[in-house]
N, C-alpha and C positions, 0 to 999 in steps of 0.2 A: 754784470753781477751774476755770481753763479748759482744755482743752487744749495740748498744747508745741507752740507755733508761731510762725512769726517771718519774716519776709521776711530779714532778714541775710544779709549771704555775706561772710564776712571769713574770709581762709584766710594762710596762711603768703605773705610777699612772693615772687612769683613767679621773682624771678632770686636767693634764698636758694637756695646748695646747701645740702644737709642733710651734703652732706660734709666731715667737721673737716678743720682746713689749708688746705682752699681759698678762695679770693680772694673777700672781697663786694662786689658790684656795686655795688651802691646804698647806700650808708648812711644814708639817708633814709630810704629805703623800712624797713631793718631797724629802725632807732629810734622808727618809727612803731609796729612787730610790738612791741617789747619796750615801749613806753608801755602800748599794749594789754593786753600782760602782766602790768604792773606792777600795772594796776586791777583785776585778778581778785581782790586780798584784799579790796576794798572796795565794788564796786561788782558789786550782782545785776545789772544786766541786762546788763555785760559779763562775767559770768560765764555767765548763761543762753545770751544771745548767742554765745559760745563751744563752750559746749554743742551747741544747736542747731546751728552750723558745721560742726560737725565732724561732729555725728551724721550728716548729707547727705552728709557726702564719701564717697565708692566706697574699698573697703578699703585701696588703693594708696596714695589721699589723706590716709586715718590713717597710714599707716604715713611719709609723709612727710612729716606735721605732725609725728610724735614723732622724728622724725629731727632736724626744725630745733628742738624744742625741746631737745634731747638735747646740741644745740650752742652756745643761746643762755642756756640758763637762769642760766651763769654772770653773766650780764650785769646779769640781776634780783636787787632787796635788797626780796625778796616770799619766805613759804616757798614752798616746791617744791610744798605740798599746793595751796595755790590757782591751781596752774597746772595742776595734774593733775587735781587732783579731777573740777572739770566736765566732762575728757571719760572719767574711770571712772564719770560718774556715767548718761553713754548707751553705753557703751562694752558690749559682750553677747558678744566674743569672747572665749572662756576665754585665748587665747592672747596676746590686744594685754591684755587686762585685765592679766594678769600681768605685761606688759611695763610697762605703766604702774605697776602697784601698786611693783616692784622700784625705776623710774628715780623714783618719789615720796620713796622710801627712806624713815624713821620719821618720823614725824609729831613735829615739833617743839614744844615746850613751851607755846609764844605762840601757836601755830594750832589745838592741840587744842579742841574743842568749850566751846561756852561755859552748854548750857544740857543737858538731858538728854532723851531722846526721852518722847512720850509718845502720848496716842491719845484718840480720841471717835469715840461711835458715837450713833444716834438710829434708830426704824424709821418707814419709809413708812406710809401708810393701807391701802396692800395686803399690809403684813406682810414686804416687801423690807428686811432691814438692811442699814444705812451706814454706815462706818467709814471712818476715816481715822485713820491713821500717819504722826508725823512725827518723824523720826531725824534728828538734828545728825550735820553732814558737820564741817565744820571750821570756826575761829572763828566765826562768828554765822549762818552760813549752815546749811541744812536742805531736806532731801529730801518729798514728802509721794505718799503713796501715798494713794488716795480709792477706796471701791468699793464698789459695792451685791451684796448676795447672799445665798442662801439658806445654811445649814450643810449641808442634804440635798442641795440643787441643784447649786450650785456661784455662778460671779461671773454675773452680770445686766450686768454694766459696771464697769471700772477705767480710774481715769487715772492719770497719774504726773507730778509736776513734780521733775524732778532736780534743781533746784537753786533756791532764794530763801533770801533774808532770813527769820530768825528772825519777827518782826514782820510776815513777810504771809502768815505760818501759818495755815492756821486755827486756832481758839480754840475754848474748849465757850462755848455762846451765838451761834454763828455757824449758819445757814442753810446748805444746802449740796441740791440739787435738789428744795425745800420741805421738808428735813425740820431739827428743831432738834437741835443734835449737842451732848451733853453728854460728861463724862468719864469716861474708863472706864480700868479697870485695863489697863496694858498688856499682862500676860503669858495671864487671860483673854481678851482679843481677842486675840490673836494664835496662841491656840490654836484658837479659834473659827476661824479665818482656815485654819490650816493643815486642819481640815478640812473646812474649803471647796476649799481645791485639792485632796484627795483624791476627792471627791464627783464636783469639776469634770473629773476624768483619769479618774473612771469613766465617763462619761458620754460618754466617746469625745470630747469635745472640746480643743480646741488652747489649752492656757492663756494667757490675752493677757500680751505682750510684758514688760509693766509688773513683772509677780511677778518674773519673774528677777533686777532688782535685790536682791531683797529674798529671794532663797532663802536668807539666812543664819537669817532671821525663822522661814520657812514648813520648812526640812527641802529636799533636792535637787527641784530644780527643771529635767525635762529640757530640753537643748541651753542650758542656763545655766550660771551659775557662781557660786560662792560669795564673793562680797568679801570684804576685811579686816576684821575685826571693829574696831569701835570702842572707842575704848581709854577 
């Protein structure tokens, strides 16, 4: 599982005001944003891609991306989750988080998750464990947190991919920086996990970025914030 990266830059049409009743310039350019949109319930890597966009813009640029989606989303016959989700899925301010989770509004019948979380761990030759969590976001789509660590130490390394396809999950039987990851109970790793972020905040260090999505799992997670639980 690699790192979140991506050359993309796809941001809201430029002459789109985000202010309702005002005039649109372009309607080409808008019909292009809402095709875009459209493909967020089916297609990962215009979900990622999304994701990614957003997460790079400067907080002025989120806040004016939920502005024009706040105004467009009537337009789309997609749920509302798969337009939101991707950027609550890099989104780390408690206060746009919120504003997203609200304009998401309930998670509709047809987009709820389609499969159930679960988890695999495996340990290195130096005695470093691996785990990995993977928590369904919405219809077939899922989040995967990855990380090596001790329970006494703390994390050695975490990555986070906010958003793919069910199917390029990892699996137990799948490799993951030479070690073999089998199945494991979810609620012991996850215990294991949380005291590994306590170990890691004794240890005076700055818990990497990646835990915060996932403070619902671990217990408060400082300058984070807790998402919606999964219904």
């Amino acid at each position: 599982m690699s790192e979140l990266s991506s050359n993309v830059d796809f941001t809201p049409p430029a002459e789109r005001t985000p202010l309702p009743g005002m005039p649109i310039k372009d309607e080409r350019l808008v019909g292009a944003w809402c095709e875009w949109l459209g493909a967020l319930a089916t297609d990962a890597e215009a979900a990622l891609a999304t994701a990614i966009a957003y997460r790079e813009l400067t907080p002025a640029g989120r806040d004016y991306w939920l502005a024009v989606l706040a105004q467009d989303e009537e337009r789309l016959d997609v749920p509302k989750i798969a337009v939101y989700a991707p950027l609550l899925a890099v989104e780390t301010d408690p206060v746009r988080r919120q504003r997203i989770s609200i304009a998401m509004g309930p998670i509709e019948v047809e987009a709820t998750p389609r499969f159930a979380a679960y988890s695999l761990s495996g340990v290195a030759a130096d005695g470093t464990r691996v785990a990995v969590l993977v928590t369904p976001l919405y219809l077939d789509f899922a989040q995967v947190l990855a990380c090596g660590y001790r329970v006494d130490r703390g994390f050695s390394w975490v990555r986070h991919e906010p958003i793919l396809l069910r199917g390029s999950a990892p699996a137990a039987g799948d490799g993951l920086d030479g070690v073999m990851l089998e199945a494991t109970p979810l609620r012991a790793l996850v215990d294991d996990l949380a005291l590994t972020v306590l170990a890691h905040q004794r240890s005076g260090r700055e818990l990497p970025e990646a835990l915060r999505s996932f403070a619902d799992l671990f217990g408060p997670v400082p300058g984070g914030s807790t998402p919606p639980p999964a219904p």
